[in-house]
C-alpha positions, 0 to 999 in steps of 0.5 A: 523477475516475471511480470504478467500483464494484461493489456486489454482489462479495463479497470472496473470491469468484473475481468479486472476485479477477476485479477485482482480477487484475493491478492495484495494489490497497490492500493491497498499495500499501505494499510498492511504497512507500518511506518512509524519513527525511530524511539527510544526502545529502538535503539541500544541504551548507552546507560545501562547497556539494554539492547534495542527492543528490551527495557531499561534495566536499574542499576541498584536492583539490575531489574527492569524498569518501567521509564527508558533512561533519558540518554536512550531518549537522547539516543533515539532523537540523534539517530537516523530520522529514517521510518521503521517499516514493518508489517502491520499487525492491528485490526484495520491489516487484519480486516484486510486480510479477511476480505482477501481471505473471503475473496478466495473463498467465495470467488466474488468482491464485494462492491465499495460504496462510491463516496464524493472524492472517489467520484471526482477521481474518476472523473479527474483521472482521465482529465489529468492523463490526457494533459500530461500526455499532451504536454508532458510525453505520450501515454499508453494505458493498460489494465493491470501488472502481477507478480507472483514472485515475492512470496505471493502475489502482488498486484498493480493498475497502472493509470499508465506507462509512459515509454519503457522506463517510466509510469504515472499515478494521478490523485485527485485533489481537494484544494487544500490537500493540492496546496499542502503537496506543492508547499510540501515539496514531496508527495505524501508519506501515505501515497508512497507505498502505492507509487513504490509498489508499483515500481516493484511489480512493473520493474520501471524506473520512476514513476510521476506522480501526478497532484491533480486539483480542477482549476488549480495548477497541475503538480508532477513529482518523479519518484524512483525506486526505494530498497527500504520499500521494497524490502517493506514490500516484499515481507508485507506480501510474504506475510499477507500470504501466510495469513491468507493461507492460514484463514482459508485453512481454519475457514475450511476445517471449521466449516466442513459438514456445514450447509453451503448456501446460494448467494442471490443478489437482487435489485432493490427498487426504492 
């Protein structure tokens, strides 16, 4: 496993977006994700003998039919509990892959509109981080992991290292979203592609997460590595790229002769 690091980029700044242009990075790896449960089209039929993935077939006519038989219901429902991950392939994976796609073609990243809750998780996450570092074990901050290995690059900014096993990953939390996680038990299902992507670029052994509400009781959760999420990981990236790849080309092939303007970007007094 090869693992670039780069110590001294401070997240936000145009070095940091620099890095990250065009690639698959953590925070982003869950909308390429599919995670969906087990049904019945999953699993193998035990009345008409239809293997996973294919309809139901009549006994009567042994042509397909439009319903799944009830013991392949019944099938699905007694099996693992476990998710299906998968690639994504709907509109919002498909957006994403434009605006990397973009990136690589223009060289720049568009700037995302700051909302409320982003706003409080940049002032939470050095709050948070001070305190585990305080009382929990010491913490060292960099900038952001790469690995480009996998079948294309892949990203990770961690919000920090803890020894050399170990990471954090701070959420700040609205009040009910707080008491939900710690009634919970676990962090939520959407955060787990994140905190597993960055065990995979990092190589480290767990990562804490940390649940983080102002005014309410601070919930650290350690997460180790997980193969099916890892596995999930890997084919997402390896097919992220290739639709990368094959946009830029078509972008390329359609586009040639044409008039390449100047992007002007200008302050707009209000």
């Amino acid at each position: 496993m090869s693992v670039q690091t780069f110590q001294m980029l401070a997240q936000g700044s145009d070095e940091w977006f620099e890095a990250r242009r065009g690639i698959v990075t953590a925070s982003i790896i869950g909308q390429l994700i599919s995670a969906g449960k087990r049904t019945a089209i999953d699993v193998d039929c035990p009345a008409c003998s239809a293997t996973a993935g294919n309809e139901c077939m009549s006994a009567r006519t042994n042509a397909p039919i439009k319903t799944k038989h009830p013991e392949r219901a019944q099938a699905a429902r007694d099996g693992s509990n476990e998710l299906i991950l998968e690639p994504a392939r709907n509109d919002a994976a498909r957006a994403i892959i434009l605006r990397l796609a973009g990136e690589r073609i223009n060289g720049w990243t568009e700037e995302t509109p700051m909302n409320a809750a982003m706003w409080r998780g940049v002032e939470d996450e050095p709050r948070a981080r001070d305190l585990y570092n305080d009382r929990i074990a010491p913490v060292e901050e960099i900038g952001f992991m790469r690995r480009d290995d996998l079948g294309g690059p892949l990203g990770y900014s961690p919000d920090g290292l803890v020894g050399h096993d170990g990471l954090i990953e701070i959420k700040s939390r609205a009040p009910k979203s707080q008491i939900e996680t710690i009634l919970a038990g676990h962090p939520p299902i959407f955060n787990m592609p994140q905190l597993q992507c960055g065990l995979l670029v990092s190589g480290r052994e767990w990562i804490d997460y940390i649940s983080y509400a102002g005014g309410m009781h601070m919930w650290v959760h350690r997460v180790r590595p997980d193969q099916r999420w890892f596995d999930a990981i890997k084919a997402t990236v390896r097919y992220a790229e290739a639709a990368i790849q094959e946009t830029c080309r078509q972008y390329a092939d359609l586009t040639e002769g044409l008039i390449l303007t100047e992007r002007i970007t200008e302050e707009i007094e209000i």
